[in-house]
C-alpha positions in Angstrom: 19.9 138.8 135.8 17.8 137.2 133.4 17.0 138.1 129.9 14.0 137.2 127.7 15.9 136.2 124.4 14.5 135.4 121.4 16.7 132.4 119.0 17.7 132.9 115.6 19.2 129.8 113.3 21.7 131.4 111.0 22.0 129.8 107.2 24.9 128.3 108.1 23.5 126.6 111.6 24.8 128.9 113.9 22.0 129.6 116.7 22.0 133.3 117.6 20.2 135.1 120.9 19.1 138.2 120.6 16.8 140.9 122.7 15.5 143.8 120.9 14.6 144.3 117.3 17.6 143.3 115.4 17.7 143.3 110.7 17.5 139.5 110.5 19.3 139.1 107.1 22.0 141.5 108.0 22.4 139.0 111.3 22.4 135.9 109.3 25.6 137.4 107.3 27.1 138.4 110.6 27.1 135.1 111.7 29.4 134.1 108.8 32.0 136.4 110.0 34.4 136.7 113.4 31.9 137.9 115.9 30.6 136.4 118.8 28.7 139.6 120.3 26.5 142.4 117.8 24.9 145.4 118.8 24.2 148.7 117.3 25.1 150.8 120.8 27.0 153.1 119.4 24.2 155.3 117.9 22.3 154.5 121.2 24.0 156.5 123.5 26.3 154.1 124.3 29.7 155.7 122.4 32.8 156.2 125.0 30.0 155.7 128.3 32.4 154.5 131.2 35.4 157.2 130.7 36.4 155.9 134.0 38.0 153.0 132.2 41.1 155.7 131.5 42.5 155.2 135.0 43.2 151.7 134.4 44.5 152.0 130.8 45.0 155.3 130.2 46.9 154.3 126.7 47.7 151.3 124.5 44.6 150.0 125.5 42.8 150.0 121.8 39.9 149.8 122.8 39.1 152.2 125.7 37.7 154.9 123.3 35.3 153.6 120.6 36.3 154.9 116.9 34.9 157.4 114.7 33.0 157.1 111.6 32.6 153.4 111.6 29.7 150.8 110.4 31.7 148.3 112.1 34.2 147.9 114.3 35.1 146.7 117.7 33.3 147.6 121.0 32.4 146.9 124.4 30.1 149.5 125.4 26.9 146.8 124.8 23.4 147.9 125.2 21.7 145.8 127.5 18.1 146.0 125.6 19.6 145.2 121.8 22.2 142.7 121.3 22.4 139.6 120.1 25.5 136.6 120.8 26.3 133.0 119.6 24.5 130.8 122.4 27.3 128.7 122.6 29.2 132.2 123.4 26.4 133.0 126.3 26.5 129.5 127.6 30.4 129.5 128.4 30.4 133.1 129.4 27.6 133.0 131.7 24.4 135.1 132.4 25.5 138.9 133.7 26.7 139.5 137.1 24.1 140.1 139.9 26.3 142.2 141.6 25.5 145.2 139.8 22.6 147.3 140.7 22.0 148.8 136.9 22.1 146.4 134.2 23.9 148.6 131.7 26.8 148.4 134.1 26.5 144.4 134.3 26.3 144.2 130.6 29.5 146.6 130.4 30.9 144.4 132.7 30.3 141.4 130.9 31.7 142.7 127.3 34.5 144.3 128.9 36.1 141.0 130.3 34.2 138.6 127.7 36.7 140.5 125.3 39.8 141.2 127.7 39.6 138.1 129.0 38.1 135.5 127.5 38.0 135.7 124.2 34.9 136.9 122.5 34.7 139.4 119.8 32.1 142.5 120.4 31.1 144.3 117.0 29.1 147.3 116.8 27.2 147.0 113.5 25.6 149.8 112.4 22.1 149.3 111.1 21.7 146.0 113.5 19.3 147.5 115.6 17.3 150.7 115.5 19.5 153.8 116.5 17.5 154.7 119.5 19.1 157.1 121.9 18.9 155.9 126.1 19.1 157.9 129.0 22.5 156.4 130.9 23.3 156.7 134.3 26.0 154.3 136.0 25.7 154.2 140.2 28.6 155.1 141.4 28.9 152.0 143.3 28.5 150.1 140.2 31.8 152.1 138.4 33.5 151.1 142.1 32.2 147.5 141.8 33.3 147.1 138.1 37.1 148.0 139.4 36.9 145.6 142.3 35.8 142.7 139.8 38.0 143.4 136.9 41.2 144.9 138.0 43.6 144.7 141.2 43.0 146.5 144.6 45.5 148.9 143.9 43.9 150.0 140.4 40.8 151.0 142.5 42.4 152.9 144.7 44.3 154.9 142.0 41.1 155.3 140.5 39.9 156.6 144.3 42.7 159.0 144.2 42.1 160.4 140.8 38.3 161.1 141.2 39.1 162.6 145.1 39.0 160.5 148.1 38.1 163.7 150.2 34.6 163.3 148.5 32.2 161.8 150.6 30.0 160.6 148.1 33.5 159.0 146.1 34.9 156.9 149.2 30.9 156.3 150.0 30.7 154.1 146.8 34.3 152.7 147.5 33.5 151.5 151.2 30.7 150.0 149.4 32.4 147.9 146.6 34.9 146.6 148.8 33.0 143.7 149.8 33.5 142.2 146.0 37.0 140.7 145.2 38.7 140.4 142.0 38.1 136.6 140.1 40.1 135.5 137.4 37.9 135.0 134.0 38.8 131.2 133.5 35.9 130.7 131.3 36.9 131.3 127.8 35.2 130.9 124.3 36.9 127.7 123.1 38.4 128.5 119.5 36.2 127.6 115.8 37.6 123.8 114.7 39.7 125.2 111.5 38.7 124.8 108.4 41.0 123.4 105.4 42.5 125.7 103.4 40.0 126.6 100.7 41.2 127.7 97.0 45.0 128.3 96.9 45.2 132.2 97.9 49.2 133.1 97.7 51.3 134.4 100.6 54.5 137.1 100.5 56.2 136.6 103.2 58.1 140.0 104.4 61.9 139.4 106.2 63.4 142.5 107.7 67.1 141.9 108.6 70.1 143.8 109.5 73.3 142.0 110.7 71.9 138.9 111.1 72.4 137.0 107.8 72.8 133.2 110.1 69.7 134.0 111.5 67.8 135.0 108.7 68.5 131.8 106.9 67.5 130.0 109.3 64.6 131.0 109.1 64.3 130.9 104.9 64.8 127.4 105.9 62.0 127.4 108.2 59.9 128.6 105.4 61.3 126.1 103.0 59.5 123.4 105.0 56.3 124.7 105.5 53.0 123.0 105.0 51.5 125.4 103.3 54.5 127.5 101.7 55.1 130.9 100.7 54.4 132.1 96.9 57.4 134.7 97.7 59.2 136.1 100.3 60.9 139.8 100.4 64.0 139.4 102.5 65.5 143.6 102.8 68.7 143.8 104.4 70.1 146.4 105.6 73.7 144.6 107.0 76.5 147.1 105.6 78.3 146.0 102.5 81.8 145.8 104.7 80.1 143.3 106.9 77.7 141.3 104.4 78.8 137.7 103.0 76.5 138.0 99.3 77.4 133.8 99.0 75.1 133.2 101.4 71.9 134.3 99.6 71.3 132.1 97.3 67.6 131.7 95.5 67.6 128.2 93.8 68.3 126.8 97.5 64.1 127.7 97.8 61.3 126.3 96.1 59.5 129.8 96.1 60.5 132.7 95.1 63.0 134.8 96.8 63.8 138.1 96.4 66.8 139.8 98.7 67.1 143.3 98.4 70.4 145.3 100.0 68.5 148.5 102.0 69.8 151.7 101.2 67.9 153.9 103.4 67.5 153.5 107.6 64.6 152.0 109.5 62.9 148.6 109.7 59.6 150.6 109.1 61.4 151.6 106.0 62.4 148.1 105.1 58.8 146.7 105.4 57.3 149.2 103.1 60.1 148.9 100.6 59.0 145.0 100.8 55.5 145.7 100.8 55.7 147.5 97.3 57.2 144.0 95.8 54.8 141.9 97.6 51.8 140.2 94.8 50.1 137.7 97.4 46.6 137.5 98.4 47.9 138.3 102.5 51.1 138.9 103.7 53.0 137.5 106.9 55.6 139.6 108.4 58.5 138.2 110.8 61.1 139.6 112.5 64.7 137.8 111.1 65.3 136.2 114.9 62.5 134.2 114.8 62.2 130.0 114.1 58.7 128.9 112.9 57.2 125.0 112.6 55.8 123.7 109.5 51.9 124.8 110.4 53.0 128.2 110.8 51.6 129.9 107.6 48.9 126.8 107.1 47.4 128.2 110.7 47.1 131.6 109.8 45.9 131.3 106.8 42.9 128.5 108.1 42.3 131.1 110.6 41.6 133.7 109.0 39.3 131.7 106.5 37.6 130.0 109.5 36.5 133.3 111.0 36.4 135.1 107.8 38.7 137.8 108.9 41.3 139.6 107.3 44.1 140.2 109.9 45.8 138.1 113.0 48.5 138.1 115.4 50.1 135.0 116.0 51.5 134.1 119.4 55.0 135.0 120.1 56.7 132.8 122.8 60.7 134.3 124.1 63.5 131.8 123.7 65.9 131.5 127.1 68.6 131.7 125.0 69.5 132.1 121.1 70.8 128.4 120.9 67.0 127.1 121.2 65.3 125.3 118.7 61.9 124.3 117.2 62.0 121.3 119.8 62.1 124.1 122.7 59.2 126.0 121.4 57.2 122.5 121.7 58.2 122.5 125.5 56.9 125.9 125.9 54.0 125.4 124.3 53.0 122.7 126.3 53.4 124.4 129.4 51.8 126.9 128.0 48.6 124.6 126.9 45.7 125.9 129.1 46.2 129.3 128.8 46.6 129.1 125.0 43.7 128.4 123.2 42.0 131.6 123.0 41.2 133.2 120.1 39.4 136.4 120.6 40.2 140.1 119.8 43.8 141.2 119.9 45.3 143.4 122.5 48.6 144.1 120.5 50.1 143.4 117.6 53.8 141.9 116.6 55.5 142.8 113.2 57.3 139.5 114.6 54.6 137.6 114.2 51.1 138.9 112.5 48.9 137.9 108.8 47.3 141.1 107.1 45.6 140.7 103.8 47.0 142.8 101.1 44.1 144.6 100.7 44.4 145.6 104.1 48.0 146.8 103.8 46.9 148.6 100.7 44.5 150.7 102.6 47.4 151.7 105.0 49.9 152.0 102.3 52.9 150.7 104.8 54.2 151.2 108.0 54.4 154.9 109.5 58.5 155.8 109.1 58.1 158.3 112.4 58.5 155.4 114.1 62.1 154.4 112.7 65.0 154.8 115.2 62.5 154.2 118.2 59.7 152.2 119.4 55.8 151.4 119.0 56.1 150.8 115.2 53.9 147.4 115.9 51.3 148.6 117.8 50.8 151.7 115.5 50.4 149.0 112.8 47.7 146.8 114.6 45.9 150.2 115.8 45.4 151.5 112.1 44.0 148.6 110.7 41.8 148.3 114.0 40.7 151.7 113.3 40.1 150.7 109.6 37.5 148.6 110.8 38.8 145.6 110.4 39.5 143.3 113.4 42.4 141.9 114.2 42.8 138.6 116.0 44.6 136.2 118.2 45.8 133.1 116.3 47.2 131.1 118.9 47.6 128.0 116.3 50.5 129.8 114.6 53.4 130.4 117.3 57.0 131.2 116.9 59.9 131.2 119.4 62.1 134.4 119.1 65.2 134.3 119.8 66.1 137.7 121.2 70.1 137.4 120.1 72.0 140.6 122.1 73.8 141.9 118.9 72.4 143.0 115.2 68.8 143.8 114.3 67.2 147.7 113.5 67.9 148.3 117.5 71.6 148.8 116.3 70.9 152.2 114.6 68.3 153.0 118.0 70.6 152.1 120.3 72.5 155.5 119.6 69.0 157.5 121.3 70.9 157.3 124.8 74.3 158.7 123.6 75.1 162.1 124.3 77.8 164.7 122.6 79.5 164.6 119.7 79.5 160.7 119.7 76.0 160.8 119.4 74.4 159.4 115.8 71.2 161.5 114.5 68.0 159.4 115.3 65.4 160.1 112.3 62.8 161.5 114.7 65.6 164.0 116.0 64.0 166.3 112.2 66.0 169.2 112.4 66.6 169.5 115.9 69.1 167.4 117.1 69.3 166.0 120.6 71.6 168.0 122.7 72.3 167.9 126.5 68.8 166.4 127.4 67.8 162.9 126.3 63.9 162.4 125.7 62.4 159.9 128.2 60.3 158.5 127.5 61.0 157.3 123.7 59.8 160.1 121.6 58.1 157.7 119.3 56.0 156.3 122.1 55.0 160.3 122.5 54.2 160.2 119.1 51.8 157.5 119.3 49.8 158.9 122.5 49.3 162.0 120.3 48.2 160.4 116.9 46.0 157.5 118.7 45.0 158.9 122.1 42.9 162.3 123.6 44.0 165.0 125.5 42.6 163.1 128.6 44.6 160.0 128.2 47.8 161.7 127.5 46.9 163.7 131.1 46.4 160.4 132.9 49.9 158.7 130.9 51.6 161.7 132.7 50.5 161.1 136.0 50.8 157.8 135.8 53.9 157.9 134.3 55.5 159.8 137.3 53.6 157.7 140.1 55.4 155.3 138.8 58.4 156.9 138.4 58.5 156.9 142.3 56.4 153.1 143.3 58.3 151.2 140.6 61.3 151.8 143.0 62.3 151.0 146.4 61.4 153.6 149.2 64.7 154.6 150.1 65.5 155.6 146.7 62.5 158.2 146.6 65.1 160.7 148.2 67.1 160.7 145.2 64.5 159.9 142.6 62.7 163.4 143.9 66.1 165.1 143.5 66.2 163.9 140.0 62.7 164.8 139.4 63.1 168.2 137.8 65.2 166.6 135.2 62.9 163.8 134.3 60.3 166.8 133.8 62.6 168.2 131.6 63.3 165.1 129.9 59.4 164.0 129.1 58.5 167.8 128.0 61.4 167.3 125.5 59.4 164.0 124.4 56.2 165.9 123.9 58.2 168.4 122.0 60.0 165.8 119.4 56.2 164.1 119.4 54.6 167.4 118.8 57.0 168.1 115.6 56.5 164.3 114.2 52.6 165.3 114.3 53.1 167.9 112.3 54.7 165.7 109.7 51.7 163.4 110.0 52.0 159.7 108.5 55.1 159.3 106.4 55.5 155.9 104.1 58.4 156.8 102.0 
């Protein structure tokens, strides 16, 4: 498909395409910032268009419904007729796929998997272009032809069997899209050369720890030889006093500024907002207390973010075999890991591990959402408000760590009590008032939690079903017999889920 663009020569050299009617001015400042793609869709028409995408991520996908009440933000949904991209962006990613019999579908198509994929960065920009509403209707066979592109055989055919394979004009469109085959996007937008570090903005850097004092100073010495080093860094730890060794903290063994605070209260979401409120630097890196870092770490993320003029990252976190490994290790992996690295692009999660937020960011949230504390999905609530802020957040794949993963000590020792039952039990904090009795929740009610606050009524349907087709083709065949006896009780188990999630959304957002 070929498209009549038009060239633009940004102030600062960049060479944009465009097609349509685009505010000049507002695109020479956009291409100053971290976008490769612009359009104006959502006030076209274009808002949540393809719902079928919720049958291949119903949730934790953040981008599968576009946000509310934003000027700019993330999307995919690209209109066809009023865009504009970086030429070098359009060169590596290619023209749009002939395949498709409408081109909204092909330019879908091509967002979708230029973001997924291969590392572009889709904006809508309200104002870009003229908000001028379009009829929209995707073929069938072009919804059926999107699936057999993008995703495996076997998403399509879930997809198949939740729109009704009995409907002639549904395995029509599916007989049809058969003859294209899944390709894997190797054509990625190679990453911006990064600048030097301009001015001298300062850094907190945030250490949860519990249990783990060896580790953590390993990883204050880590810090101690960075490149670019922390102006302070907020260790809270939460080790009880009959098991702490205070000799080992010592601040003139740093040449910044280290405060250690003993937590008093429960909950790594807890201890990062207790750091947070004694954090002064211009952004603010967190990491997990089982992690080793080289001495570009903070430089990276900081040039990063300056680069693409950007105010939030997640860095790339690589799993240690074993606790024993070292910085030299993470240089092996690395370098197996060398072609598939070097993408920048938007992120698809977000690691308290591993991740640089500027403080005004943080601000904005205030601090991490304490619901979370005693289960799981802290980090991806954290990376899905500031998304929803507005605000992208990227992958820095020049600032890695290797984590370490040790079997003992961390925040998981107070979560590890969720399974117990009876008396031996320990209250979870998302238990409120009502604690957990004969029936464990499964899954984690703070996962429930998060389909509530971040998803629709839809997803949450399609999580469920999902959920339980899984629960029965994640495992072998003969073990269906039993798994369908047991069935009743895993019912019982995910209503009483919904039920602690229900209760935390009632609380809403807690900080303190």
């Amino acid at each position: 498909m070929s498209i009549n663009f038009k060239t633009f020569k940004a102030s600062n050299g960049s060479v944009i395409l465009y097609i349509g009617t685009p505010d000049l001015n507002l695109l020479d400042t956009l291409a100053k910032g971290e976008g490769d793609i612009w359009h104006s869709s959502l006030d076209q028409g274009y808002k949540n268009i393809f719902p079928e995408i919720v049958y291949q991520t119903a949730t934790f996908f953040w981008y599968g419904n576009d946000f509310d009440d934003l000027d700019y933000c993330v999307s995919w949904r690209l209109n066809p007729n009023q865009f504009a991209i970086r030429k070098d962006v359009w060169d590596t990613l290619g023209d749009f796929d002939a395949d498709y019999s409408n081109i909204i579908t092909a330019a879908l198509d091509f967002a979708f998997n230029g973001m997924r994929y291969q590392g572009a960065v889709p904006l809508h920009i309200k104002g870009l272009f003229p908000a001028k509403t379009e009829a929209i209707n995707l073929p069938k066979t072009d919804i059926y032809t999107f699936y057999f592109k993008s995703f495996k055989r076997s998403q399509v055919l879930y997809m198949l069997l939740r729109k009704g394979f009995w409907k002639p004009s549904e395995l029509k469109a599916y007989t049809y899209a058969k003859q294209f085959k899944f390709k894997l996007k190797t054509s990625v937008v190679a990453p911006r050369a990064l600048q030097g570090v301009e001015g001298q903005p300062t850094v907190s850097y945030i250490i949860p720890t519990m249990l783990r004092q060896d580790f953590t100073l390993n990883l204050l010495n880590d810090l101690e030889q960075q490149t670019y080093k922390p102006t302070e860094v907020v260790v809270v730890d939460a080790t009880p006093e009959d098991k702490r060794d205070l000799s080992l903290y010592k601040h003139e063994n740093y040449s910044f500024k280290v405060i250690f605070k003993w937590q008093t209260t429960k909950g790594s979401c807890r201890a990062r907002n207790e750091a947070i409120a004694l954090c002064t630097g211009d952004y603010i890196v967190f990491g997990d207390d089982d992690i080793r870092i080289p001495p570009t770490f903070i430089e990276h993320h900081i040039r990063l973010l300056q680069t693409y003029n950007a105010e939030a990252c997640n860095g790339l976190d690589i799993r240690a075999d074993h606790q024993q490994q070292t910085l030299e290790d993470l240089d092996v992996k690395l370098k197996a890991f060398e072609y598939e690295r070097w993408k920048v692009g938007v992120a698809q999660s977000f690691s308290n591990a591993n991740s640089c937020v500027s403080k005004r960011v943080v601000n904005l949230l205030v601090g991490n959402d304490i619901n979370y504390d005693g289960g799981y999905g802290e980090d991806s609530d954290f990376g899905m408000s500031i998304t929803k802020l507005g605000v992208t957040v990227l992958h820095n794949p020049f600032s890695a760590n290797l984590h370490l993963k040790p079997p003992i000590g961390g925040y998981r020792f107070w979560g590890s009590q969720a399974k117990v039952k009876g008396k031996d039990r320990k209250q979870q904090p998302w238990e409120l008032d009502t604690p957990v009795k004969y029936i464990v929740p499964k899954p984690s009610p703070t996962i429930m939690y998060q389909l509530h606050k971040h998803f629709t009524a839809r997803q949450r349907k399609e999580y469920k079903i999902k959920y339980f087709v899984f629960y029965f083709t994640k495992a072998k065949i003969l073990v269906w017999p039993i798994r369908l006896i047991k069935l009743p009780m895993r019912l019982l188990q995910f209503n009483k889920s919904v039920f602690y999630a229900k209760k935390l959304m009632v609380l809403g957002k807690r900080t303190k």
